[in-house]
N, C-alpha and C positions, 0 to 999 in steps of 0.2 A: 520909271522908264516909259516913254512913250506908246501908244500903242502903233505908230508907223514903223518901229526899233523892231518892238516884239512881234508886229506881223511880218518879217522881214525875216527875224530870226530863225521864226516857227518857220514861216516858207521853207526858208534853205534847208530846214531839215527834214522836213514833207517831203523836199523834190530828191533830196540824197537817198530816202529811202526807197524811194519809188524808182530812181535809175539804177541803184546799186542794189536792188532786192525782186522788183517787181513787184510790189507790195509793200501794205505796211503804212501808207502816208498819211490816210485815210482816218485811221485809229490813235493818227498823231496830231491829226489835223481838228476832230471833234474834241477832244480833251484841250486842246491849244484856243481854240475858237473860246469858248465855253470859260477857262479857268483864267485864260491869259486877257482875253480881247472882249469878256463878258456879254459872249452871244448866250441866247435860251439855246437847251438842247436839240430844240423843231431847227429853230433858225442856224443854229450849227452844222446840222445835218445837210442842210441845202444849200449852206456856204461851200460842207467840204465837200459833195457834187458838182459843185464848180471848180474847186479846185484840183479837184483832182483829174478831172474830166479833162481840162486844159492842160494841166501838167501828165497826165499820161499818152496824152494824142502827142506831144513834143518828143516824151521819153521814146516812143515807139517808133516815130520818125529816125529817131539817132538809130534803134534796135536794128530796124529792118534793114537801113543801109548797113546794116555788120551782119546782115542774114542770119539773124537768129528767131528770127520771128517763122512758125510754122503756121502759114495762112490758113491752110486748109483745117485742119482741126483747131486751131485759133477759131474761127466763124462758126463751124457746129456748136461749141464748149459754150460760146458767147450768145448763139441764137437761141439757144435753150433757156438762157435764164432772161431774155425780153419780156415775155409776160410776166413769169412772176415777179421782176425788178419794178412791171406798171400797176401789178394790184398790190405789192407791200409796200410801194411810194404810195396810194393813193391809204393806205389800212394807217401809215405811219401818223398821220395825221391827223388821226381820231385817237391814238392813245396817250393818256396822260404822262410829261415830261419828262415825271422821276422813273418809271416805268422804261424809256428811252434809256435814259442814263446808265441803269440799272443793267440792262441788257446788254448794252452797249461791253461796259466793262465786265461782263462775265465770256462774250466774245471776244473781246481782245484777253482776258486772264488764260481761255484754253488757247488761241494763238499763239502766245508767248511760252506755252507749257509746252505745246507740237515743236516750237523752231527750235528748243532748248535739246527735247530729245534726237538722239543720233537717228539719223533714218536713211531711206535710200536718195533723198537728196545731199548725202553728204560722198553720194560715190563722184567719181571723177567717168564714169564711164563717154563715150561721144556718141552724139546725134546723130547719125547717117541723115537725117531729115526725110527718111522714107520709112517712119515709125507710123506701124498699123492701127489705125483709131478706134477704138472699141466705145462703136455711135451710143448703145446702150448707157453705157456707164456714163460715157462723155455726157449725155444728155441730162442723167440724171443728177451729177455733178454742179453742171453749169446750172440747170435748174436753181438749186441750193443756192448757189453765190448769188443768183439774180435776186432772188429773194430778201436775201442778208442785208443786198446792197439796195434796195428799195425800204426796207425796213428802218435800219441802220445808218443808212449814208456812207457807207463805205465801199469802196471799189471790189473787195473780196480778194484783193490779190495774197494776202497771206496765209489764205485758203487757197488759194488759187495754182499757185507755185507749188504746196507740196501733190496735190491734187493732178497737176498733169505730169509731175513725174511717177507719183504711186501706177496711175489708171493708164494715163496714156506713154508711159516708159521714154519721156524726153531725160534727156540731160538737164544740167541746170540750168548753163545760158539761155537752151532754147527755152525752156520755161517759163523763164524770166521775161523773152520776151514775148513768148505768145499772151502770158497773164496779162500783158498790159495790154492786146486787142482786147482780152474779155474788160479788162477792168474798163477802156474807153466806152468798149459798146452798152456794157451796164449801168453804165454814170450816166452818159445821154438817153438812154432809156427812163432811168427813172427824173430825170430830171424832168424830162416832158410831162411826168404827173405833177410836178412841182412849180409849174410855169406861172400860176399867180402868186405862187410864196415868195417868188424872189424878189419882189416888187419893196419886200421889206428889207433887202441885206445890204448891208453899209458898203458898197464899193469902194469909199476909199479905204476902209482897211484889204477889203477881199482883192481889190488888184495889186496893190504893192504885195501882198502874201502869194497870189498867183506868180508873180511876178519872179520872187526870189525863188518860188518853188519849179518852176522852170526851167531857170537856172540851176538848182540845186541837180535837178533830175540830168545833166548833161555829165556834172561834176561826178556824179553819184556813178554812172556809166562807166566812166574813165577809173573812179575808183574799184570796181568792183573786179576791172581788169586787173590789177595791183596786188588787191591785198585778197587772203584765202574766204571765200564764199563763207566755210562756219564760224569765222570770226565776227564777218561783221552780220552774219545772221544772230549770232549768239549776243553780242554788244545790243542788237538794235530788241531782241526779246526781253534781256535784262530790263531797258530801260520802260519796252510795253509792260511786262508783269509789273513797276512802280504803277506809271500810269493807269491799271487796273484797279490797283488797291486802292490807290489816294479816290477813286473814282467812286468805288463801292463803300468807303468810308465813309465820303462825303457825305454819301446818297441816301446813308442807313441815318448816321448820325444826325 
C-alpha cells in the first residue's frame, strides 16, 4: 500500500478521534507515523504536532459554533501548561529514541486503562456553562498535560477530557470541546520549541495526512452526536491499549 493510502487512512482516523472524543489523535498519530509511514520517534513527534495542531484548531471551530467550548476556563487549563509544553519540547530532544517510544506507550496503556473504566464522565448530567473553575487544581492539571505534550508530542486531550470533568465538573460535550482549546494551545506551544526540526518532515506525506484528518475531525463531530459517548470512548481505548502493546513489545524486543 502506498504510503499517500496509509497517510490518508491514518489521517481520517486521527481527525475521527479528535472530533468525536476530544482527544486521542495524537497517541494514533505517533504509532501511525512511526509503524505505518517509517518516521524516527523525534520525527514522529513533531509530525504529530502538526498534525494535530491543525486538525484541532478545525475541530474547535466546528465545537464553538455548537457552544460547547467553555472559553474562560478553556484559557487558564491551557495557559498553565505553556511553559512546561516549551521546556519538555526543548528536554524531548536530548533523550534517546527508544526511551520516547517507550514512554510514549506506557501513556497511551494508562489512557486506555482510564477510558475503559466507568467514571463520572459517563454521567449524562448538563452544563449550565456557568461551572465554577477551581484556578488551583485547573492550574495544576493543565500544567501536566503541557508537559506530556512537549515531552511526548501529544495534544493531552485524553487526559484532558476526563480531567475537566473530574476538577472542573463539565459535562462531556463541553469537555470535549474545551480540551481541544487546551490541546490547540499546547501543540503550538511546544512546536515553537520545535521550529528547526521541522525543516526535516516529509510534507508530502504530512499534508495529505493533515488533510484527511481534518476531515476526519468534522465527520468525527457529527458522529459523536449519534452514537453513545461510551461506546465510542470504549471502541477507540480498545484499539489504544493494542496500539500500547505492539509498542512496548517492539521496544523491549
Amino acid at each position: 500500500m502506498s504510503a499517500l493510502i496509509l497517510a490518508l487512512v491514518a489521517g481520517a482516523v486521527v481527525g475521527l478521534a479528535l472530533g468525536a472524543l476530544g482527544g486521542g489523535g495524537s497517541v494514533l498519530a505517533v504509532p501511525a507515523l512511526i509503524y505505518l509511514l517509517g518516521f524516527t520517534p523525534a520525527a514522529a513527534t513533531t509530525a504529530s504536532l502538526i498534525i494535530v495542531t491543525a486538525t484541532s484548531l478545525a475541530a474547535l471551530y466546528a465545537h464553538a459554533r455548537s457552544g460547547t467550548v467553555r472559553w474562560r476556563a478553556g484559557v487558564l487549563f491551557a495557559a498553565a501548561g505553556l511553559l512546561p509544553a516549551v521546556v519538555a519540547g526543548a528536554a524531548a530532544a536530548r533523550l534517546p529514541q527508544p526511551v520516547l517510544t517507550v514512554a510514549f506507550a506506557v501513556v497511551a496503556a494508562l489512557a486506555a486503562v482510564r477510558m475503559l473504566r466507568p467514571g463520572r464522565t459517563d454521567t449524562g448530567r448538563t452544563d449550565t456553562g456557568r461551572t465554577a473553575v477551581r484556578p488551583v487544581k485547573a492550574v495544576g492539571v493543565g500544567a501536566g498535560l503541557g508537559a506530556l505534550t512537549g515531552l511526548l508530542g501529544v495534544g493531552g486531550g485524553f487526559l484532558a477530557v476526563p480531567a475537566l470533568v473530574a476538577v472542573l465538573t463539565f459535562e462531556m460535550q463541553a469537555a470535549v470541546g474545551t480540551s481541544l482549546l487546551v490541546i490547540s494551545a499546547n501543540s503550538l506551544a511546544s512546536l515553537a520549541t520545535r521550529g528547526a526540526t521541522t525543516a526535516g518532515v516529509d510534507w508530502a506525506v504530512i499534508a495529505p495526512f493533515t488533510g484527511a484528518a481534518i476531515l476526519g475531525a468534522w465527520d468525527g463531530k457529527r458522529l459523536a452526536a449519534k452514537v453513545s459517548g461510551i461506546l465510542l470512548r470504549r471502541a477507540f481505548a480498545v484499539m489504544l491499549l493494542a496500539v500500547a502493546v505492539f509498542m512496548l513489545v517492539d521496544a523491549v524486543v
